[in-house]
N, C-alpha and C positions, 0 to 999 in steps of 0.2 A: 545172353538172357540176364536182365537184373537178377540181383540176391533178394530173395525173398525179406531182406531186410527193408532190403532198398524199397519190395514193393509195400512193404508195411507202414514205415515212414512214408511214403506217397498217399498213403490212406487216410493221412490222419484229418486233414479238413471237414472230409463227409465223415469221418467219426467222431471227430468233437461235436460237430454241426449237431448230430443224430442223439449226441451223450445230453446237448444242453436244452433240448428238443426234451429231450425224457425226464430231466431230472429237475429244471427248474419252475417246473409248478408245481412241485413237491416241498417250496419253502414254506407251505403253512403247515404242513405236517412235522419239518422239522423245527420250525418256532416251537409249535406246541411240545415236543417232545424235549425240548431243552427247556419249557419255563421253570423258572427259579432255580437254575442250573450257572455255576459262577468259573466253574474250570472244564476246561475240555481237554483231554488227553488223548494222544491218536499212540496209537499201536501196530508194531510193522517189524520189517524186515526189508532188507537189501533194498532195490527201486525203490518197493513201495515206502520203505523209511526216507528214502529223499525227496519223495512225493509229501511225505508229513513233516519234513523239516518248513517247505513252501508253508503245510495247513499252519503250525504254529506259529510261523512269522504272521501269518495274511489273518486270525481269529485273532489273536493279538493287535494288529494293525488298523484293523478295520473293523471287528466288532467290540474291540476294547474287552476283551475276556481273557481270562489268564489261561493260557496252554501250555502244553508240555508234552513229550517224548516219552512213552513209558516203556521201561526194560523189561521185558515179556518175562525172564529167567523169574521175574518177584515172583510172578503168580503160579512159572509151572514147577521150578525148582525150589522155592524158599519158600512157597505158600504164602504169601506175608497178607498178615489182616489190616486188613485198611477199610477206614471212613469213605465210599466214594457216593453218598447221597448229594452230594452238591455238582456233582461230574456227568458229563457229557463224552463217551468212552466212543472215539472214532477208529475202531479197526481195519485195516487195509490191506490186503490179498486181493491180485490178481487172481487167482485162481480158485480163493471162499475156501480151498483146502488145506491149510496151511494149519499143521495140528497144533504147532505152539502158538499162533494168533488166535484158533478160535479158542483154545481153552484159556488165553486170556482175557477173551472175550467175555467167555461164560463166566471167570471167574469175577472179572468186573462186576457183570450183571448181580453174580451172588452177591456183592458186597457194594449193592446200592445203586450203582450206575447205570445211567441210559445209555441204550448201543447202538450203535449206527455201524453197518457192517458198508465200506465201500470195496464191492467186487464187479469182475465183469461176469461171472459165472451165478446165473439165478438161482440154478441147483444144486447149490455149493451148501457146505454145511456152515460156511460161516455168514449164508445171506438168511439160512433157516432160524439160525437161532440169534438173532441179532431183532432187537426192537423195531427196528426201522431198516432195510436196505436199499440202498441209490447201487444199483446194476447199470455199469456203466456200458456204450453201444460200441465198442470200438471193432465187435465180430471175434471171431476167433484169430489167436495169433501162432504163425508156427513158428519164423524164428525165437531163439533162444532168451537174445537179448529184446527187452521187452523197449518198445519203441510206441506203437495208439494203443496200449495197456498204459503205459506210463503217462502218458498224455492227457488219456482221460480221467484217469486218476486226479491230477490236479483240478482237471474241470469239476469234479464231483467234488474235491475238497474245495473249490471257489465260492459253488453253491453254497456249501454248509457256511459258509461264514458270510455269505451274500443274504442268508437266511437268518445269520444270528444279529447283522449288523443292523445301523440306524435303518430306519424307513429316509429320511430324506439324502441320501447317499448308496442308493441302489447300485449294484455292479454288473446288472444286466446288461445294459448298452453296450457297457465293456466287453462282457463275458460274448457277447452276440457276435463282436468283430472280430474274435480271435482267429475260429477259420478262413474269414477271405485272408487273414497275417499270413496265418501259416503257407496259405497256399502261395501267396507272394514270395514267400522266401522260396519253396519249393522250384518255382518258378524261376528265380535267378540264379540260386548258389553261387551267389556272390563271394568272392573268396576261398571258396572251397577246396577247390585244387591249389591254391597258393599256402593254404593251413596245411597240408596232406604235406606238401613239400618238405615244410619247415617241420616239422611233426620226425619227418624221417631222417632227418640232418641230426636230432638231436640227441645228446647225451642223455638228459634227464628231463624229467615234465612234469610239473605242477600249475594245478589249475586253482584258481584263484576266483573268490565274488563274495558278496557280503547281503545283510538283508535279505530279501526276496529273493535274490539271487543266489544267495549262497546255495540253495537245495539244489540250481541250476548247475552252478559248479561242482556238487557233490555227485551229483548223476553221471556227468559229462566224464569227470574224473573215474567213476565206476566203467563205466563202458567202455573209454580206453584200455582199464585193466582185464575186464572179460574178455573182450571184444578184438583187442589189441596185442595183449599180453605185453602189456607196458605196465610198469609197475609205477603207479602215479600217487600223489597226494595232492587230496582236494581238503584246503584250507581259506578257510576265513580270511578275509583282508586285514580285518583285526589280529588272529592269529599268526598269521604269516610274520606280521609286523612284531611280534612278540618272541624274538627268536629265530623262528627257519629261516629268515630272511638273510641269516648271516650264510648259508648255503649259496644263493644264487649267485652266480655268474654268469663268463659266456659260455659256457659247459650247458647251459639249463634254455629249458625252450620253457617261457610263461605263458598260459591260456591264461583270460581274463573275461570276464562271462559279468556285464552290467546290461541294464536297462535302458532306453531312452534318454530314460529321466529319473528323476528323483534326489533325495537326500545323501544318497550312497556314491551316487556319479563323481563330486567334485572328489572325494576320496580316494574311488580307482583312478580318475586321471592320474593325480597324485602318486599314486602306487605305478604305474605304466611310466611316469617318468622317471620313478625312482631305482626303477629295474634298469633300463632302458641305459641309468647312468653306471648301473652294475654291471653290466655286458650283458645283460643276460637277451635274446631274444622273445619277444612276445606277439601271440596272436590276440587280438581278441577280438572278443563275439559278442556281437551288440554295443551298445554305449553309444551316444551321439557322433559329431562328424568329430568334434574336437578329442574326443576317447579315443576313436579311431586312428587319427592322425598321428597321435604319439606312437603306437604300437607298429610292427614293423610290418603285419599282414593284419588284415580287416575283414572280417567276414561280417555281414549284414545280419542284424538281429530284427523283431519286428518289430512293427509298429504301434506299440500298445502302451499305454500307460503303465508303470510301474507295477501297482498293484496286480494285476492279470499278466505282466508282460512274461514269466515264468513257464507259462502254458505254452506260448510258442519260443520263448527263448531256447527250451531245449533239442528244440529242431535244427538249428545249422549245427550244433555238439552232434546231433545225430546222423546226419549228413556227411560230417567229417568222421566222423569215429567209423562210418560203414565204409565211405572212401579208404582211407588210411589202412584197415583191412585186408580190404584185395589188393592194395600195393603192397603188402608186406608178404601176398601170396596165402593169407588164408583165411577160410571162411567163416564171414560173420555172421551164417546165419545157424554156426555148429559151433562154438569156440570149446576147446578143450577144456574139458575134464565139468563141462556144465550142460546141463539139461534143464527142463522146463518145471522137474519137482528135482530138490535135491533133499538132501537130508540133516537136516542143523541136530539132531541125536539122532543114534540108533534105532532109535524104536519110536521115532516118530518123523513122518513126510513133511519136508515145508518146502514152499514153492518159490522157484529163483524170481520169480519177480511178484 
């Protein structure tokens, strides 16, 4: 019988399909809730913080609005007073119960800010008290690691910034192809069992991606460590380059997580061969035929433009992370010592994904 991982990642076509179904006629309610709003700040934990790495790059990118990552501790431990009448405060829980998100939510809200709560859960206290909530459709999830949670997550961070961006550069078209992508990929796992191989041969593993990808590498990199019990770092292309690069060798197996296309691509080739001339081995996921070709396993990413291509990029990462699992003999859909709420303090519940 598959792992309920596996049947979760299978799901996700009909659940983005279902997520962008629900949530994208809802951009004139979020225009209107962000007018004369100049910074957007998303707010999260674990997944969902690498789910808002993608929103800051992509409201950045493409609606030309200044974003940012906000460290939840300001508001429930430091209390700190802050200006946010010009902010657009996007908080992100899987679950809506996650007590240090909503009460920075709430504290947002006290100190000026519009909230936009993205959860899957409608009767969540973080979709109650939040201005606006985009519930996203992905159904309930049992495995641990979150896989059409996290998926649609992005979908719903797409919108908002599909919703802040120019009118003559809509990202609809885009956003509308992602699930026949995904299901393509789902459909070949191309390289998949060839990544698992190399995965297990290796000493050490760092995953690597930049821009819009970078959130992709930073996920991909989490679920190895949960999932896997691989102790991984997920590093920026720029950062990598800044340092840890003096680590790799042929000791070190390299994941590299690009797009199609874009501005970022000529850079990882670059990085892929620059590994490649350190010993070290490299998979990587996505990136054209020429990304591909330098690296020594190739697992197929989708077909999307840059900007959206993040939504399904993360799916052959999940593919592999769930394979790689049951060949090390344990299960990805219970990984030790994590559950579905954990506890980031004592005296308050927040939710692994």
């Amino acid at each position: 019988m598959p792992t309920m991982m596996a049947q979760e990642i299978a799901q996700q076509p009909e659940a983005l399909a279902r997520t962008f179904d629900r949530l994208l006629p809802r951009r004139d309610e979020l225009r209107a809730l962000a007018a004369g709003r100049r910074h957007v700040l998303f707010i999260a934990r674990g997944t969902s913080d690498n789910a808002a790495v993608y929103g800051r790059y992509l409201v950045e990118i493409h609606a030309g609005l200044g974003a940012s990552l906000a460290a939840p501790s300001l508001a429930t431990h430091y209390t700190v007073e802050r200006d946010l009448t010009d902010t657009l405060v996007v908080a992100v829980s899987q679950s809506g119960a996650t007590t240090e998100i909503v009460d920075a939510q709430r504290w947002a809200a006290d100190h000026g800010a519009r909230t936009v709560a993205i959860t899957n859960e409608p009767a969540s206290p973080l979709a109650d008290t939040a201005h606006l909530a985009l519930v996203t459709a992905a159904g309930r999830e049992v495995a641990v690691p979150a896989t059409k949670s996290h998926t649609t997550q992005l979908a719903a961070i797409a919108v908002i910034a599909d919703a802040l961006g120019p009118d003559r550069d809509r990202l609809e078209p885009q956003l509308r192809a992602v699930p026949d992508a995904v299901h393509a990929i789902l459909a070949d796992r191309k390289g998949v069992d060839e990544a698992v191989s190399e995965l297990a041969r290796a000493d050490a593993i760092l995953v690597s991606g930049r821009g819009l990808a970078f959130a992709t590498a930073l996920e991909v990199s989490l679920k190895l460590e949960e999932t896997c019990l691989e102790p991984v770092r997920g590093l920026s292309y720029a950062d990598l380059r800044h340092g840890p690069i003096a680590v790799v060798d042929h000791d070190v197996t390299t994941v590299l997580i690009a797009a199609r296309e874009g501005p970022m691509l000529p850079g990882m080739r670059e990085l892929a061969d620059d590994l490649r001339d350190l010993g070290a081995r490299t998979v990587a996921i996505g990136g054209d035929a020429g990304f591909r070709s330098i690296a020594g396993i190739a697992v197929d990413g989708p077909d999307l433009p840059e900007r959206v291509a993040p939504i399904g990029l993360v799916v052959p990462g999940q593919l592999v992370v769930e394979a790689f699992a049951r060949s090390r003999g344990l299960d990805p859909d219970a990984p030790r010592s994590l559950s579905k709420v954990t506890e980031t303090d004592r005296d308050s519940a927040d939710s692994a994904g």
